[in-house]
C-alpha positions as CSV (number, residue, x, y, z in Angstrom):
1,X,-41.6,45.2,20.5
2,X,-40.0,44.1,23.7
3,X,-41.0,40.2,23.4
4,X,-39.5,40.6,19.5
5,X,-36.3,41.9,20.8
6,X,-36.6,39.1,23.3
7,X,-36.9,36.7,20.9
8,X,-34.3,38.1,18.1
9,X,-31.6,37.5,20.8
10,X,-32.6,34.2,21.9
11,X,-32.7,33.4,17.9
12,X,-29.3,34.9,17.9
13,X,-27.7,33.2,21.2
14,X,-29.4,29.4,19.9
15,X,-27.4,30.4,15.9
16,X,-23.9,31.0,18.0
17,X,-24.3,27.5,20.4
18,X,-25.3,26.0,17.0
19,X,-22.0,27.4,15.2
20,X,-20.1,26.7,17.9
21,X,-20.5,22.6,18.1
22,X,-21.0,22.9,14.3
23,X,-16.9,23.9,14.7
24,X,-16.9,21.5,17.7
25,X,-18.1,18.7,15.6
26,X,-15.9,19.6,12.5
27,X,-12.6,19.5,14.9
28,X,-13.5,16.8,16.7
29,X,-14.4,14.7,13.4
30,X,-10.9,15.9,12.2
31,X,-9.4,14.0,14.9
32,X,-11.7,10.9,14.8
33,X,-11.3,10.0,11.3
34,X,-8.2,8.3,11.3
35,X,-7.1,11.2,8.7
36,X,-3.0,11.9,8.2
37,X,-3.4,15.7,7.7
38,X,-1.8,17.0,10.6
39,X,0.8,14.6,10.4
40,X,1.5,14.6,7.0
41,X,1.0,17.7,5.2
42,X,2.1,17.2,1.5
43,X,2.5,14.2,-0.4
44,X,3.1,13.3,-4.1
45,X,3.5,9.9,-5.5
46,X,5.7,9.9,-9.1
47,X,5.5,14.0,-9.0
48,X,1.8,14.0,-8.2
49,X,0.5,16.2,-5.5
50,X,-2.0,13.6,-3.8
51,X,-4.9,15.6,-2.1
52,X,-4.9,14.5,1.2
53,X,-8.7,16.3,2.2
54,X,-9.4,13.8,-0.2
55,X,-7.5,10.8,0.7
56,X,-7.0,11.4,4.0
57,X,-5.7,7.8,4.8
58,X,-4.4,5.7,1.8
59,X,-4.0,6.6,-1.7
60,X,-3.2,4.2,-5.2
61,X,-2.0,4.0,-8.2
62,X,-2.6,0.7,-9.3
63,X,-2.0,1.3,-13.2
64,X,1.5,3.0,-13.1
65,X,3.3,3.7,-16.4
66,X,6.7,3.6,-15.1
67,X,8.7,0.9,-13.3
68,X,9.8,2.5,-10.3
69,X,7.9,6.1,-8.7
70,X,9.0,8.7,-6.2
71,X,7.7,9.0,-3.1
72,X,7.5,12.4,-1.4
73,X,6.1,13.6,1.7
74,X,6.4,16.6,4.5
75,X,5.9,16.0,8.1
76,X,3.2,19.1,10.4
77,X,5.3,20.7,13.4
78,X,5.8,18.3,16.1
79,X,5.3,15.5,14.3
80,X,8.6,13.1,13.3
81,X,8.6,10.0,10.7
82,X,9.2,6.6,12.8
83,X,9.5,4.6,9.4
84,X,8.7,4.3,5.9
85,X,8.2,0.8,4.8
86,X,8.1,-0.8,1.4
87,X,5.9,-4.2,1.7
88,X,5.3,-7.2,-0.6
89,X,8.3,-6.3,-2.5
90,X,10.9,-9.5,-3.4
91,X,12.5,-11.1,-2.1
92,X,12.1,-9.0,1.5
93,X,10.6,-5.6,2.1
94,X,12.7,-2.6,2.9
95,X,13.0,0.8,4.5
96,X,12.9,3.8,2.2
97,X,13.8,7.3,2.5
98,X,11.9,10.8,1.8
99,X,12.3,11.1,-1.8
100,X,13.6,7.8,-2.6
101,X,11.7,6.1,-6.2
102,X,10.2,2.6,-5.1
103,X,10.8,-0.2,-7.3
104,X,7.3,-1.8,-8.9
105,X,7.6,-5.6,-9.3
106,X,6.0,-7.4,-12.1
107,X,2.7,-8.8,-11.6
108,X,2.3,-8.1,-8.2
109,X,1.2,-4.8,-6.3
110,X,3.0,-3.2,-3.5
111,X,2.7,-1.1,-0.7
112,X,4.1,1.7,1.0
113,X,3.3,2.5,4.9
114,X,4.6,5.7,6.2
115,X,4.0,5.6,10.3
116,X,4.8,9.4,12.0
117,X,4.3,10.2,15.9
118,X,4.3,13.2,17.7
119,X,7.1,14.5,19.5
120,X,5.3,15.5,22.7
121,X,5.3,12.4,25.2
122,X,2.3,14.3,27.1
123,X,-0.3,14.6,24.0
124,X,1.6,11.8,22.3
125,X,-0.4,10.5,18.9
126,X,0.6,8.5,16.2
127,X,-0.6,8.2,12.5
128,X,-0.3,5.7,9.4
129,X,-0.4,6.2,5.8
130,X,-0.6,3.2,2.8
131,X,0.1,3.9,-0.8
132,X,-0.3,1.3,-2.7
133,X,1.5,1.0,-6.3
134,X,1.2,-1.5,-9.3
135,X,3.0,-1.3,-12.3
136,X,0.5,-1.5,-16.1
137,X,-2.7,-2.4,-15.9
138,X,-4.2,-4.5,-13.3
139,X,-6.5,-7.2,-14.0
140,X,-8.0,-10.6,-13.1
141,X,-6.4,-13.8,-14.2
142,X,-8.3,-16.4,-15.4
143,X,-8.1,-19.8,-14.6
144,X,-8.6,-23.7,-15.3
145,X,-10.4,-25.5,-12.4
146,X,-11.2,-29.0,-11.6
147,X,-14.5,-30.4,-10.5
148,X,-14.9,-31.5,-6.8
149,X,-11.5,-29.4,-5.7
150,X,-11.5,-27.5,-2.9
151,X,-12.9,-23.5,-3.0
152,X,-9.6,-21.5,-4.1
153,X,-8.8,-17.8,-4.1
154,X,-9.3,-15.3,-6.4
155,X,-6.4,-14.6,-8.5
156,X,-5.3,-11.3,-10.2
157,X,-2.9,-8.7,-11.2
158,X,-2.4,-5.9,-8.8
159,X,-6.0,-6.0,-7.4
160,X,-5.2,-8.6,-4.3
161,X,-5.4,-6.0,-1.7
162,X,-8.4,-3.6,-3.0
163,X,-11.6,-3.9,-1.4
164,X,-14.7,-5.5,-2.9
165,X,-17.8,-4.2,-3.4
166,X,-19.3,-7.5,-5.6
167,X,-18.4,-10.8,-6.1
168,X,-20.6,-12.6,-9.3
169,X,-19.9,-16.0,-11.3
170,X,-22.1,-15.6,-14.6
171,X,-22.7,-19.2,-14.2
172,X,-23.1,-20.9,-10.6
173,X,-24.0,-24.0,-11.8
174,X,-20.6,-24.3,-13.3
175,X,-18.5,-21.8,-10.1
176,X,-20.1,-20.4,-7.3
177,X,-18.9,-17.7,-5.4
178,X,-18.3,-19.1,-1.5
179,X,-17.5,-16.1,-0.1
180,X,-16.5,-12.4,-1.5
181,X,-13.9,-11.8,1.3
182,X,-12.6,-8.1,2.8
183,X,-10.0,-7.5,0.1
184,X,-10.3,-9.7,-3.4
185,X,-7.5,-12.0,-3.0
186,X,-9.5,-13.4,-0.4
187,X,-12.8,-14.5,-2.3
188,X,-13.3,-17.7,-2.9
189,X,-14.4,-19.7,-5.9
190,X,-15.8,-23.5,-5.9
191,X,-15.9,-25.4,-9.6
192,X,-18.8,-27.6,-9.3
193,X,-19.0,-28.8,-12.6
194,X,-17.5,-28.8,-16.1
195,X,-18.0,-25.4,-18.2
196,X,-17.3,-21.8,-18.8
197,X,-17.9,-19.0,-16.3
198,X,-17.0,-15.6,-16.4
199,X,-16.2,-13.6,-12.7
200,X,-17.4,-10.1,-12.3
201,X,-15.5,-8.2,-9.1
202,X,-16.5,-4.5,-8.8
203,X,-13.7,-3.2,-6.5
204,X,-13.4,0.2,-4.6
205,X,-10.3,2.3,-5.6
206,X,-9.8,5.6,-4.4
207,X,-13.5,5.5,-3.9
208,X,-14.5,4.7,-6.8
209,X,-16.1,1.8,-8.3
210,X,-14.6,-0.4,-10.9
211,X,-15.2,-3.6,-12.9
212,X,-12.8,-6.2,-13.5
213,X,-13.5,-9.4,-15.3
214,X,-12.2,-12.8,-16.1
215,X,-13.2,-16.4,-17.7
216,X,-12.7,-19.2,-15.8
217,X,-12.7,-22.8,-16.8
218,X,-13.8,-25.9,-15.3
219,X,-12.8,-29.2,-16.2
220,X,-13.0,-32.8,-15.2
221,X,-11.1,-34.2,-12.6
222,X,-7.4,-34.9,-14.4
223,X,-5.4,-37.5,-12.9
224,X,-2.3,-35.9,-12.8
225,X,-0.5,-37.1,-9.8
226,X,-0.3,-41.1,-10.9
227,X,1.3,-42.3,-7.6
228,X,2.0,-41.0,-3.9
229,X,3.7,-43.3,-1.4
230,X,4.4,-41.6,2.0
231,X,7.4,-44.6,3.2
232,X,5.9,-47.7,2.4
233,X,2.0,-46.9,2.1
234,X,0.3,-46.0,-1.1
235,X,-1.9,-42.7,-1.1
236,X,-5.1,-43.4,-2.2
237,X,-5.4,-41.2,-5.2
238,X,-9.3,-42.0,-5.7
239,X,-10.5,-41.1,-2.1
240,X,-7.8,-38.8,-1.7
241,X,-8.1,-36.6,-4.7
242,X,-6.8,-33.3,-3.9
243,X,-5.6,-33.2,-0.6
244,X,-4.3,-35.9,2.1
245,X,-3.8,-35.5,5.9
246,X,-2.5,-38.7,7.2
247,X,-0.9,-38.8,10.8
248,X,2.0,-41.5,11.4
249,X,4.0,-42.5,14.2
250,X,7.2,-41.8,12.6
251,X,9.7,-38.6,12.8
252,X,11.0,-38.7,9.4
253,X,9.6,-40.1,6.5
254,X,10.3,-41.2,2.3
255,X,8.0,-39.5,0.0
256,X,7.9,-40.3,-3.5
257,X,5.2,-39.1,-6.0
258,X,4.9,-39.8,-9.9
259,X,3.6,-37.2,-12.8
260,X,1.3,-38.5,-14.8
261,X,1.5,-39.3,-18.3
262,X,1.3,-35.9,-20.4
263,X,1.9,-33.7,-16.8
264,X,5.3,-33.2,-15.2
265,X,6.2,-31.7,-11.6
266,X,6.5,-28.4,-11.8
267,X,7.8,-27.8,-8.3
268,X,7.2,-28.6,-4.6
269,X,7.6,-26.5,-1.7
270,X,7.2,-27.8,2.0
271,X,6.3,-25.8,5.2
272,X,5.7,-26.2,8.9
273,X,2.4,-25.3,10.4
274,X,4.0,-23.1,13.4
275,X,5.8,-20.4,10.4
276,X,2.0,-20.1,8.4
277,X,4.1,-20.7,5.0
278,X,7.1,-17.6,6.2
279,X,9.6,-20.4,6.0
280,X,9.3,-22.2,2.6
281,X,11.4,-25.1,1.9
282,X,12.1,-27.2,-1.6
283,X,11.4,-30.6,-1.9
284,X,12.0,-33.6,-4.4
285,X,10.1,-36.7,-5.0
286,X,12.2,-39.8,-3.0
287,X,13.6,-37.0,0.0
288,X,12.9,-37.1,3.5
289,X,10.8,-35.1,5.5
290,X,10.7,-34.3,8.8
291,X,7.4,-34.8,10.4
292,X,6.7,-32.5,13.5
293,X,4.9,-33.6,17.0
294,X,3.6,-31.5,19.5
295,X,1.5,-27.9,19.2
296,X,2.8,-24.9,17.5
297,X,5.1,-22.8,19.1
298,X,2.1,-21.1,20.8
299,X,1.4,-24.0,22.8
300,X,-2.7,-23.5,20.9
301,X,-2.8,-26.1,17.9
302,X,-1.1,-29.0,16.6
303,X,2.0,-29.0,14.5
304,X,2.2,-30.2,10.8
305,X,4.4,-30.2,8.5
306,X,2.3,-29.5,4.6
307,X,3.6,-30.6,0.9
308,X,2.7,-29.0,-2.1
309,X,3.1,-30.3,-5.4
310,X,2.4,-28.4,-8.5
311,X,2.0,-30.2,-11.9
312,X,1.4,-28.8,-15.4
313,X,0.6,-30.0,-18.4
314,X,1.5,-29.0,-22.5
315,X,-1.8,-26.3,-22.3
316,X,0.1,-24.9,-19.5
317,X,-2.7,-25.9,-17.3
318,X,-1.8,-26.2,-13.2
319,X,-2.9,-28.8,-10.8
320,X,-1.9,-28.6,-7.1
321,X,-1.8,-31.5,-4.6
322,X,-1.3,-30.8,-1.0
323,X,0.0,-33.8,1.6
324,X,-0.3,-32.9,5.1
325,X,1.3,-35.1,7.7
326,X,2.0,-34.8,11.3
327,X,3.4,-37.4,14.3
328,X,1.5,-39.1,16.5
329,X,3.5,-41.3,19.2
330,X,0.8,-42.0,21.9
């Protein structure tokens, strides 16, 4: 009797360490998880309550049936909202307030990041919430590609930003799939040869899995761009057939460039290496650029200046031409 009462009470001190750092574990997972719910403690997005056990970081609604949605929130004790930020909106994001509806853009998600802190300096703690919003139904776009360009990114309705789970080309003989990328706008696609092919991404949203698909086209190689003279020198179109990097010892230069017959110029934008495409600039054929020298601002890589020219065609079908060019005096 003695050694059962003995071993009752051990059984009974080993079940109260065990609920003990079952609590500890629960608490301290609470706090490791990168979770929002002590910081924000109600949310709704368009009127919705949004369970935040649930979606404890980031929550979307990427199929919204209105244009703009109200965005809602309340703040734990001792916490205090340092910003709420619209991003990806046009032309510039924005600040919003509690409450205020959010604008949806056509064609394009967006996001909302809501950043609180604590208002103790001594157990200070801050904490970060996305929403991210698209207006209709998101999708992926297809496309008309060329043989032999360059791999180029996946492009779609809403869906740039969402995670994949699966990247698939029904036919890799005619695309292949280079690389499926941490968010979708970042896979990459490479035409190899003329053909059909239709693109299968499986995307995480809210946890869940989805399919979206789309069929790409490739084609030959079109000849678009008839001429490119960079001040007196002729591009070589046939070596050059997508893309040229040339390096001159010139500061400014003359750049003319000629559609080919049944394309026209749609337009031409122009950036410097050292702004990563922030600072766009427009660009005709028979203007001068300037041509930079030197690394980027960081002092880490070497400044250029790159063209773009986009050209379409009666099918409405896009071809883009890049011309990078940087100085070279020594």
């Amino acid at each position: 009797m003695k050694n059962a009462k003995k071993l009752l009470s051990t059984l009974l001190a080993l079940l109260l360490v065990f609920s003990a750092l079952s609590t500890g574990m629960t608490a301290l997972a609470a706090e490791e998880d990168g979770g929002t719910s002590r910081a924000i403690t109600a949310l709704s997005v368009g009127g919705k309550p949004i369970d935040l056990a649930a979606f404890p970081k980031e929550y979307s609604n990427l199929n919204c049936n209105k244009k703009s949605v109200k965005i809602k929130w309340s703040l734990g004790e001792g916490w205090h909202l340092v910003s709420a930020w619209v991003i990806g909106a046009k032309p510039n994001s924005y600040e919003i307030s509690n409450g205020e509806a959010v604008k949806l853009p056509k064609g394009k998600a967006i996001s909302v990041h809501i950043k609180a802190v604590t208002d103790s300096e001594e157990n200070y703690d801050e904490k970060y919430y996305e929403i991210q919003l698209h207006y209709g139904k998101p999708k992926l776009l297809p496309e008309t590609l060329w043989v032999g360009s360059y791999p180029v990114n996946v492009k779609t309705d809403g869906l740039d930003e969402v995670e994949p789970v699966s990247l698939k080309s029904s036919n890799p003989k005619v695309l292949g799939v280079v690389k499926m990328g941490g968010v979708l706008a970042s896979g990459e696609l490479k035409p190899k040869k003329a053909g059909k092919s239709t693109v299968t991404a499986t995307v995480l949203i809210n946890g869940e899995k989805k399919k979206f698909k789309a069929t790409y086209v490739v084609k030959k190689y079109p000849n678009a761009l008839k001429e490119l003279k960079v001040g007196a020198d002729q591009v070589n179109l046939k070596k050059n057939k997508f893309r040229a990097t040339l390096k001159l010892k010139k500061k400014k230069v003359k750049v003319t460039f000629k559609a080919a017959k049944g394309w026209k110029v749609k337009k031409c934008t122009g950036c410097d290496s050292d702004t990563y495409g922030d600072e766009m600039f427009k660009f005709k054929s028979g203007g001068t650029v300037a041509v930079p020298t030197g690394l980027d601002s960081e002092g880490e890589y070497p400044n250029w200046v790159y063209l773009t020219i986009v050209l379409t065609n009666k099918k409405k079908e896009s071809f883009t031409y890049e011309l990078g060019m940087r100085c070279v005096t020594d």
